[in-house]
C-alpha angles and dihedrals in degrees: 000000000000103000109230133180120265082255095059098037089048088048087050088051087047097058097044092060087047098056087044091082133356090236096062098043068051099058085042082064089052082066109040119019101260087235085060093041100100087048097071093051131080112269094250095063100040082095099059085043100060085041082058093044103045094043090051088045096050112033100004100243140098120257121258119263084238090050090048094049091049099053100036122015100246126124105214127157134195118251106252090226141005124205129201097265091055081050094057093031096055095047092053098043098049088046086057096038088047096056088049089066094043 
């Protein structure tokens, strides 16, 4: 396993609870201005971002895994489930994560 800084990693986390369910890549949007949105993340993921953004645009759902993996190289995944308290938890923490980038 690559080792990556917490910032990375957290980005990483982040992603993979986007691309879960349509609505939730939505509410991220509600934070940064989905044209902003690859600029808060590291280079190497601006790619799989715009994959994210244009699919939701376009057809309002999140890419495949296989799709992802395809265009990008990641292997991202989307969570099996999300309760109520990742649900909390990920929009505060990507609020939070988001105004330390400002």
């Amino acid at each position: 396993m690559r080792n990556f800084d917490a910032n990375d990693q957290l980005q990483f986390h982040f992603l993979e609870f986007m691309i879960t369910d349509p609505k939730l890549f939505e509410s991220t949007t509600d934070i940064i201005d989905i044209s902003q949105l690859g600029m808060y993340f590291n280079n190497r993921y601006r790619k799989v971002i715009e994959l994210i953004k244009n699919r939701y645009v376009k057809y309002r759902r999140s890419p495949t895994s296989e799709e992802i993996k395809a265009k990008t190289g990641f292997n991202l995944h989307p969570r099996n489930t999300i309760n109520e308290d990742e649900l909390i938890w990920f929009l505060d923490e990507f609020k939070k994560w988001a105004d330390l980038q400002k």
